[in-house]
C-alpha positions as CSV (number, residue, x, y, z in Angstrom):
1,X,127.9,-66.6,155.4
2,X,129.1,-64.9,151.9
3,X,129.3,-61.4,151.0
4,X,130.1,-60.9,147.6
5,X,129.2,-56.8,147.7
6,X,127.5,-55.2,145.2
7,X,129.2,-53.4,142.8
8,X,126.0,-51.9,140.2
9,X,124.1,-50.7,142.8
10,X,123.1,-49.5,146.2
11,X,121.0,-52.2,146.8
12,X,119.5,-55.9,145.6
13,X,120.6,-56.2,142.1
14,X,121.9,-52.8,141.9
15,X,118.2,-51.7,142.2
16,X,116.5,-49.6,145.2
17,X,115.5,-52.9,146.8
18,X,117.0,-52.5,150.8
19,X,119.4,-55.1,151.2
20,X,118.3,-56.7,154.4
21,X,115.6,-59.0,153.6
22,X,114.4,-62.9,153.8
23,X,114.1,-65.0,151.2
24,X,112.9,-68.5,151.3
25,X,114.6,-70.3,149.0
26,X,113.2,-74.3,147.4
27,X,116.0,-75.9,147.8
28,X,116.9,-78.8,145.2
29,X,118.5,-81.8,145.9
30,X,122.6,-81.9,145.2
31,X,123.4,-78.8,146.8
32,X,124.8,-77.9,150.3
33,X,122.7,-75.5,152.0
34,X,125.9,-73.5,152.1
35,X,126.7,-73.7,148.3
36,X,122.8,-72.2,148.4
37,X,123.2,-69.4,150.2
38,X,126.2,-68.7,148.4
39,X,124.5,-69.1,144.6
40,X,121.9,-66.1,146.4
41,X,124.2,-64.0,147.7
42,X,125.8,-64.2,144.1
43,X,122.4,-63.5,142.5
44,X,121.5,-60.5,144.8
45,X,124.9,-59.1,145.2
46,X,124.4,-59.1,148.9
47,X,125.7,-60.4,152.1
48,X,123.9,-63.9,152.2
49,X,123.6,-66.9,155.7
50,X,121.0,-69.8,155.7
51,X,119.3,-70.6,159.0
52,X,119.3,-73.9,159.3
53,X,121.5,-76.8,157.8
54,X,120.1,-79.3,155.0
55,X,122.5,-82.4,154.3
56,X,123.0,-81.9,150.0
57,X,120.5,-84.7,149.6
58,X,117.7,-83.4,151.3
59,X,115.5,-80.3,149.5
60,X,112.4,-78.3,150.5
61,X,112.4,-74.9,152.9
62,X,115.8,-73.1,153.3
63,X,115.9,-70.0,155.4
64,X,118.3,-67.6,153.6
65,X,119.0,-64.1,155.7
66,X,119.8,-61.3,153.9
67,X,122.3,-58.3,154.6
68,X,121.8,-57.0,158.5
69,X,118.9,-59.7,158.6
70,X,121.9,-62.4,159.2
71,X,121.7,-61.0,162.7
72,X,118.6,-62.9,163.5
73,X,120.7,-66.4,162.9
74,X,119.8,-67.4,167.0
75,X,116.5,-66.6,166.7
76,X,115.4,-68.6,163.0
77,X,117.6,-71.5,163.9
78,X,116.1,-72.0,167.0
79,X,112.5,-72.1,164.9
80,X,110.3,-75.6,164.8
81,X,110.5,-78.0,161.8
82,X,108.4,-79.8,159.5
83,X,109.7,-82.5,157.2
84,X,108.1,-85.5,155.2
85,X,110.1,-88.5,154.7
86,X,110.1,-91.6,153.5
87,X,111.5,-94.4,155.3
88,X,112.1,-97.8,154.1
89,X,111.6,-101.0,157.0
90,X,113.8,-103.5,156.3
91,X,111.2,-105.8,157.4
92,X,107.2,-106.3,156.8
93,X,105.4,-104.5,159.6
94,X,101.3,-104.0,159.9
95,X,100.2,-100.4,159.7
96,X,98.9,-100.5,163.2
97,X,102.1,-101.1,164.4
98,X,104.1,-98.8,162.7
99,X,101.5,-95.8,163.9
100,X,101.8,-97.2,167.7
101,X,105.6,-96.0,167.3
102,X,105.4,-93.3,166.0
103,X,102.7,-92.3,169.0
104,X,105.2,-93.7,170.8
105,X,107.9,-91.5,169.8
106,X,105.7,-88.3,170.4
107,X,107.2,-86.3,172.9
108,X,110.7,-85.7,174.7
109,X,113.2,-88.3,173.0
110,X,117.1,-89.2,173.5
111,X,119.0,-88.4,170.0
112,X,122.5,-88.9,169.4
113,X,123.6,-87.0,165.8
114,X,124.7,-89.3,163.6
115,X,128.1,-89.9,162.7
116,X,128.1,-88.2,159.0
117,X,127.1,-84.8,160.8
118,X,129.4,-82.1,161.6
119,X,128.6,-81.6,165.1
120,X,129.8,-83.1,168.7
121,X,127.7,-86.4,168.8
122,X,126.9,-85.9,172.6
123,X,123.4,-87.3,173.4
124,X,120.6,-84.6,173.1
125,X,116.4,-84.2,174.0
126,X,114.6,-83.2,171.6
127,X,110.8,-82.9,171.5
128,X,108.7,-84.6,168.5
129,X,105.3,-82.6,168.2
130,X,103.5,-85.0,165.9
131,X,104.1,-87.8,163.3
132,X,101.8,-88.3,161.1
133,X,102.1,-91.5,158.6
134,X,101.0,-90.2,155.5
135,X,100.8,-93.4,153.5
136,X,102.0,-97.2,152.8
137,X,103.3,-99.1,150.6
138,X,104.8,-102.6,151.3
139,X,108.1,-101.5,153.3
140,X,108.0,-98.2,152.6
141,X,106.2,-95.6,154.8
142,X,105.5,-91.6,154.6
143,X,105.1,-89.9,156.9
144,X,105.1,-85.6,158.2
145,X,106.5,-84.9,161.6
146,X,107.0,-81.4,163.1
147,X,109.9,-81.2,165.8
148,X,112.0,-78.8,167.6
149,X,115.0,-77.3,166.0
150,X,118.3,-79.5,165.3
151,X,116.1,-82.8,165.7
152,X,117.5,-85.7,163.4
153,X,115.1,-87.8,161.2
154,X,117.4,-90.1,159.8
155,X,118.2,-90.9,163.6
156,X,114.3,-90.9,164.3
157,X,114.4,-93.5,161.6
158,X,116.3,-95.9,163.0
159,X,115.3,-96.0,166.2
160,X,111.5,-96.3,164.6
161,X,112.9,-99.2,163.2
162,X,114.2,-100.8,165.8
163,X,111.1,-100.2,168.0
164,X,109.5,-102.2,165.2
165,X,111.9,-105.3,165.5
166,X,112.4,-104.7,162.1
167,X,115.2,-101.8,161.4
168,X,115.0,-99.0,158.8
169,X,116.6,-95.9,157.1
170,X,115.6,-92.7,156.0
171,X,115.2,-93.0,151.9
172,X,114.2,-89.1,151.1
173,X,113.2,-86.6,153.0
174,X,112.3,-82.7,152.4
175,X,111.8,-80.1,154.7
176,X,108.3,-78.4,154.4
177,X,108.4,-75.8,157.3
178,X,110.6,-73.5,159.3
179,X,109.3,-71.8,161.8
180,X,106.6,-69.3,159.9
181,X,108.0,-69.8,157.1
182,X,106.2,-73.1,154.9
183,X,106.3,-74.2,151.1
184,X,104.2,-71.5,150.2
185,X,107.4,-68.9,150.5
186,X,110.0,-71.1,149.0
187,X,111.2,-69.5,145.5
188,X,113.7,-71.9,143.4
189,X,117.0,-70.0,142.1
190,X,115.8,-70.2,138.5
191,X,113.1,-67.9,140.0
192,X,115.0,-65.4,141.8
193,X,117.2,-65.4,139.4
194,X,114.6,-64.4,136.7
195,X,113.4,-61.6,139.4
196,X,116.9,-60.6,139.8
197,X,116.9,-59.7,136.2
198,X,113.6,-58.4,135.5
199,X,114.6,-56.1,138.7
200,X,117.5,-54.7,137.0
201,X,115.5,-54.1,133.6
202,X,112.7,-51.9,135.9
203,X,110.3,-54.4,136.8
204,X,110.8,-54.9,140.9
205,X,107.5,-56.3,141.7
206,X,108.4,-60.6,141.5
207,X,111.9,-59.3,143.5
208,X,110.4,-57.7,145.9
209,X,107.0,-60.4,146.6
210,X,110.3,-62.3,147.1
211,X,111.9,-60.5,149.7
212,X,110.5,-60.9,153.1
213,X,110.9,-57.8,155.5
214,X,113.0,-58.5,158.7
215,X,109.8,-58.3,160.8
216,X,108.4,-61.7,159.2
217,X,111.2,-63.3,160.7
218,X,109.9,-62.9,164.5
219,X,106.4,-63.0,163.5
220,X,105.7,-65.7,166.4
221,X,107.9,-64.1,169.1
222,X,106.1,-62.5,171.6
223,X,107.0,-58.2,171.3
224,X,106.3,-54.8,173.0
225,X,105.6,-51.8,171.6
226,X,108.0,-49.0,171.9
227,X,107.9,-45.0,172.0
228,X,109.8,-43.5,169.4
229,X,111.5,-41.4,172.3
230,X,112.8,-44.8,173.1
231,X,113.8,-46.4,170.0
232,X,117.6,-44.4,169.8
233,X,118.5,-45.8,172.8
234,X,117.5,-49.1,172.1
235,X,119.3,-49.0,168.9
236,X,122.6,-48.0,171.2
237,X,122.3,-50.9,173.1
238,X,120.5,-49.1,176.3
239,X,118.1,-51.7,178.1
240,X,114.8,-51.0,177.5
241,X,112.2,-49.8,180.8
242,X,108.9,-49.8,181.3
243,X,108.5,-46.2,180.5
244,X,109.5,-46.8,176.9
245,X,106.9,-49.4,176.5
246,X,103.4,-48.8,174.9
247,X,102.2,-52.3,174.8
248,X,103.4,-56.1,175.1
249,X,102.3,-59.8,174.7
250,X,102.3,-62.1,177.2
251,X,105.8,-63.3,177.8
252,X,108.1,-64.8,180.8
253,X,111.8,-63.9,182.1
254,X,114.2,-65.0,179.9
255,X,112.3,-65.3,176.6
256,X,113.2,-63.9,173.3
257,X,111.1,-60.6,172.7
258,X,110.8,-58.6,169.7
259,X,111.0,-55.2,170.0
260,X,109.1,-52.7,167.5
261,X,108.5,-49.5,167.3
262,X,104.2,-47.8,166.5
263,X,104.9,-48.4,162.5
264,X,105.5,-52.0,163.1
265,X,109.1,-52.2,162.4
266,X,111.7,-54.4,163.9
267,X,114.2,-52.5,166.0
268,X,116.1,-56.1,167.4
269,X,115.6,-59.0,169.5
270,X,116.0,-58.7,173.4
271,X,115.9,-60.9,176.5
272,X,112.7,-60.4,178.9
273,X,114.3,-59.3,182.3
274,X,111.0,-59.9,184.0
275,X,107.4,-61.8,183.5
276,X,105.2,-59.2,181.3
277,X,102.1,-59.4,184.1
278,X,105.3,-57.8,186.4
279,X,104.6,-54.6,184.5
280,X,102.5,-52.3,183.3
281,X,103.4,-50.4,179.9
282,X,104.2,-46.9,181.2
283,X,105.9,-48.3,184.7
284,X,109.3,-47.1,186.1
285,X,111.7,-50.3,185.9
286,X,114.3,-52.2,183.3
287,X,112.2,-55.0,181.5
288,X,114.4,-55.9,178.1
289,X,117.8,-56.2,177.2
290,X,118.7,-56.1,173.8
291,X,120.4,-58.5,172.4
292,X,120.2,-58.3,168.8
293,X,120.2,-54.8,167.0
294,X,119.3,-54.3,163.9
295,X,118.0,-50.9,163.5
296,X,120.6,-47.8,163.1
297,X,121.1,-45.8,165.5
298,X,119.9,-42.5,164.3
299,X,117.3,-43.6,162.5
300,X,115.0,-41.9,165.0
301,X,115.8,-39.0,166.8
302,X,117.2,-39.1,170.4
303,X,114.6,-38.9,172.9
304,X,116.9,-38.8,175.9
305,X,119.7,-36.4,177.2
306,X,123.1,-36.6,178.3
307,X,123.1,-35.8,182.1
308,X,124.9,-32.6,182.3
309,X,129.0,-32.4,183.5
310,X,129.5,-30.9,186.7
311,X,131.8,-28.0,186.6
């Protein structure tokens, strides 16, 4: 994460942009996710973290949170993923056989991070949710496959290529979904830089299309509804009962839930204490912890009271 302040301004650019924010940024090939996220924060003149690493040769869809947003790091890293690659066999294989393994390779697999990664290489499951070859040419084959979070395809590669007989290695790849977010977000720098500056000449409107409010980062978490006599205490960390609550999804104990208030906006990101069919919106009862804040407190009024002192 890298917070270069803002000195022009009080907020994105030095305009009235709010500085908490997503921005999905196309990220080129060179770069390290981190030098990207540091080239934004540089840009915006905000506090800047990418969710989700992308080794410097791979490009395509990188999470960047903005000011408070940052918070939400547990919850978009933890998001699905959808690359397409291009593997090379090192062998000739039939068609047919190469889409037998990657049905085969659907589903819960063994992965053990490669060794030019920077984390513990202890073996891992992972779940693949589809591979879909794309196209072939001779040795080399493209394919899309969507997969759970920290899932490697240059590992998937080889062990596609040795279920072939054949071996292979992963030649390019580019990631084209996180979580909610797909291509159809991404901005590349030149273009937010361009925004940044027509921003600070009066012209906000490519800025902020660009700037994704908090709330579309937990657009696929299940949520409850909350009173805004309840939102204050939220924001102080109080857990959350059924009383407060005016309406939920379906979700079970233990879950991520985001908690909003009537208008819609995100107050944080707590744990479900209990199943939501184990309430009813209205009942006595604690139901979610919070565990990520990322409204102020005082943004609504207090809606509870100190219990008085005896004397």
């Amino acid at each position: 994460m890298t917070d270069t302040g803002d000195a022009t301004g009080t907020g994105l650019c030095g305009t009235t942009l709010p500085e908490s924010g997503i921005v999905v940024i196309d990220k080129p090939r060179g770069p390290s996710s981190h030098q990207v996220a540091a080239w934004v924060s540089e840009i915006l003149g905000a506090r800047a973290g990418h969710a989700g690493t992308l080794d410097p040769q791979v490009s395509g869809v990188l999470v960047v949170m903005l000011g408070d947003a940052v918070r939400l790091a547990r919850v978009l890293l933890s998001h699905d993923k959808e690359y397409v690659c291009l593997m090379r066999l090192h062998g000739d294989v039939p068609r047919e056989d190469v889409e037998r393994v990657a049905r085969e390779f659907t589903g819960r697999i063994y992965q053990r991070p490669p060794r030019k990664s920077a984390v513990k290489r202890s073996l891992r499951i992972r779940r693949i949710h589809e591979i879909d070859i794309l196209d072939m040419e001779g040795r080399l084959v493209l394919f899309r496959v969507r997969c759970d979070a920290g899932t490697y395809i240059r590992t998937l590669c080889s062990h596609m290529g040795m279920a072939l007989g054949v071996c292979a290695h992963m030649q390019e790849l580019r990631r084209t979904q996180s979580g909610p977010f797909d291509e159809l977000y991404a901005r590349t720098l030149h273009e937010l830089q361009d925004a940044c500056m027509r921003a600070r000449e009066g012209d906000e409107g490519p800025l902020r299309r660009m700037i994704l409010p908090v709330e579309a980062a937990v657009a696929g978490l299940p949520r409850v509804v909350i009173r805004d006599t309840a939102v204050d205490a939220v924001c102080r960390g109080a857990a959350l009962a059924g009383v407060g609550v005016i309406s939920r999804t379906e979700f079970s104990r233990g879950d991520n839930v985001a908690i909003v208030t009537e208008k819609g906006e995100l107050v944080g990101i707590g744990e479900a204490l209990v199943d939501s069919p184990a309430f009813a919106p209205g009942e006595t009862g604690l139901v979610v912890a919070p565990r990520t804040v990322l409204m102020k407190p005082g943004t609504y009024p207090r809606g509870w009271k100190k219990a008085a002192r005896s004397a």
